[in-house]
Each structure stands twice: as structure tokens, then as C-alpha cells.
N, C-alpha and C positions, 0 to 999 in steps of 0.2 A: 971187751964187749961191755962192761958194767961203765967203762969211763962213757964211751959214746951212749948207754943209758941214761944216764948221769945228767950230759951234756945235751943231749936233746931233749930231756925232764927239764932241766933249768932254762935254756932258750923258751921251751914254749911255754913257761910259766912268765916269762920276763914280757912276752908278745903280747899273753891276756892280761896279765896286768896293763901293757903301754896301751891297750884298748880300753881296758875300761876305766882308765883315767885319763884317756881323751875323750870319751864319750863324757866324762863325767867333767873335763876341763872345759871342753869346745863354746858350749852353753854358754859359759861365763865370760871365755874371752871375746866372742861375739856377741856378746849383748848388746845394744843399743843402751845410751843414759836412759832411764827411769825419766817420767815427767816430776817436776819442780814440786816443792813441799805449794804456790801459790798457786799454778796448774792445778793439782791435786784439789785443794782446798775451792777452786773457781769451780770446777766440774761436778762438785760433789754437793753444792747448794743445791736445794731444792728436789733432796732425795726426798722419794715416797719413804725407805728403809735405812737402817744404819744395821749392822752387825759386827763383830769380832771375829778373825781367824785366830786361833790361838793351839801351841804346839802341843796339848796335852790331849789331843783326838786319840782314839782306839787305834787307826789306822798310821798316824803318823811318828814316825822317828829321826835319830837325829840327820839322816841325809833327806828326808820327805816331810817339810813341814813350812806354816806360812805363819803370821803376826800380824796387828795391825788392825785397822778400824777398813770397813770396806762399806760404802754407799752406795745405793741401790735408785737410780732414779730410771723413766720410761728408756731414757734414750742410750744411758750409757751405764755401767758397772766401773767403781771407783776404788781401787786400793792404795791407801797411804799405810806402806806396814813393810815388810821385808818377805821372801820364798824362798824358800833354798834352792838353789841354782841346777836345774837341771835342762833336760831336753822335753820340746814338744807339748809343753804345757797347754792346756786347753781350759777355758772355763766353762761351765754347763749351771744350768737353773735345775733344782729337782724339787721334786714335788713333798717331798718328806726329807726331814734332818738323817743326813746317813756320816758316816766318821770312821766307814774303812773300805778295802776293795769288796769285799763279799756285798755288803751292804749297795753300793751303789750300782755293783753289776746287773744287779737283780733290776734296776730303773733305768738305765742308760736307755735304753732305749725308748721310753718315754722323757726322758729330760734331753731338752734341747740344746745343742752346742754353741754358745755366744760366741767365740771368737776364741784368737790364741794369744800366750802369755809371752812374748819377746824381754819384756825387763822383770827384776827381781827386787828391786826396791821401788814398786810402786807400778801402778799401771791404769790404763785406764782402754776400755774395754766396749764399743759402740753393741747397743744390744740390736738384733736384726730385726727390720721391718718384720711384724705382723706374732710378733713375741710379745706376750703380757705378763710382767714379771710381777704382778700379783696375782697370777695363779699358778706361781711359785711360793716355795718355804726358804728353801737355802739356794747358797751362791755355792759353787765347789770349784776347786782348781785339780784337775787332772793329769797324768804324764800318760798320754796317748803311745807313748812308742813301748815304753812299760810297763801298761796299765798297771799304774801304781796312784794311789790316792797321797794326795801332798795335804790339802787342807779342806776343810768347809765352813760355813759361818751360817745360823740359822737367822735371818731377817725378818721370818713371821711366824 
């Protein structure tokens, strides 16, 4: 009785792990390439903003975090910087600098959803008609399927 214990303990431990590092593989091996360092640099003239994501947020650790100089112009949101690779990323404009999950819960629903995050080394992000990203503070990058907070960058 202790062996089949035993043996059905260690199968379903082997199962949740092969899950949650496909959840945590999948992401990556279907990424799409990232736009080009001169993409990047074409899109990103003529921001209203510039910001930083950088890994040392309240919120972030080492599987949830972002890098990188990020551009704020009317029409589009610009990251030349690196994410760590996960699922369902989304980016949101908030109205205040926030830098964990509690913090940004509390505004989600008043900050607006830009769009979603497909690459990890760079991206570039069409902001939606009738969105005024100067009556925003920060850019933030979100994991919608785990509401887990990845990064934010404060650009005003």
C-alpha cells in the first residue's frame, strides 16, 4: 500500500511540475522575433516620454521582471530592453507610479489596457484611438492570466 503511495505521490508531482514548465516554456518557444534594434530606434522618435523598466521594483523577482529604456509617443509604446518570458502579457497606462500587485489592483480598473506583449526582447505596442497618454504617469507591463505584476516605468 505505501509503494502505490509512493508511486502515485511521485507521478503527480512529475505532472505538476511538466505543467508548470510548459506554461512557463510555451511563451518562449512561441514568441515571434522581437522588432530590430533600428525598428525600435524608427518608432521611438518623436516620443512625448522616455522611461526605464528596471528589475529592482517591490513587486518584481527573478522570474517577473523587465530592463530597458521604454518610449512613450501618442500613437505607440516602445520597448528596447529585455521581459522575462512568460504568458499573456499585457501593457496598461496608470495614473500613479505603482511597483507591485496590491498597488496596481487597486487602479486597474481605471487604467487603460494598450495592448499585448507577444516578444520579450523588445516590442512595440499601437496605443488605442481615443487614449491620451499624458493623462497618464507610468507605462506597466502585466501577466493577465496570473495577475502578477512584471515591470513599470514612471514617464511623468
Amino acid at each position: 500500500m505505501l509503494r502505490w503511495i509512493v508511486l502515485l505521490g511521485s507521478h503527480l508531482a512529475t505532472l505538476v511540475a511538466g505543467v508548470a514548465l510548459g506554461i512557463y516554456l510555451l511563451p518562449i518557444l512561441t514568441a515571434p522575433e522581437g522588432p530590430d534594434e533600428a525598428t525600435l530606434a524608427a518608432t521611438a522618435e518623436g516620443a512625448l516620454f522616455t522611461a526605464s523598466f528596471t528589475r529592482d521594483l517591490k513587486g518584481s523577482d527573478f522570474l517577473h521582471w523587465g530592463e530597458g529604456e521604454v518610449s512613450i509617443t501618442p500613437q505607440e509604446i516602445v520597448h528596447a530592453g529585455r521581459l522575462s518570458p512568460g504568458p499573456d502579457y499585457k501593457v496598461y497606462l496608470v495614473s500613479e507610479f505603482v511597483e507591485d500587485e496590491e498597488q496596481f489592483l487597486r487602479l486597474k480598473d481605471q487604467s487603460p489596457q494598450i495592448g499585448d506583449v507577444k516578444t520579450f526582447d523588445g516590442f512595440i505596442v499601437a496605443v488605442p484611438e481615443g487614449v491620451d497618454v499624458t493623462a497618464y504617469t507610468t507605462v506597466l507591463v502585466w501577466c493577465e492570466s496570473f495577475d502578477e505584476f512584471i515591470t513599470a516605468a514612471q514617464y511623468r
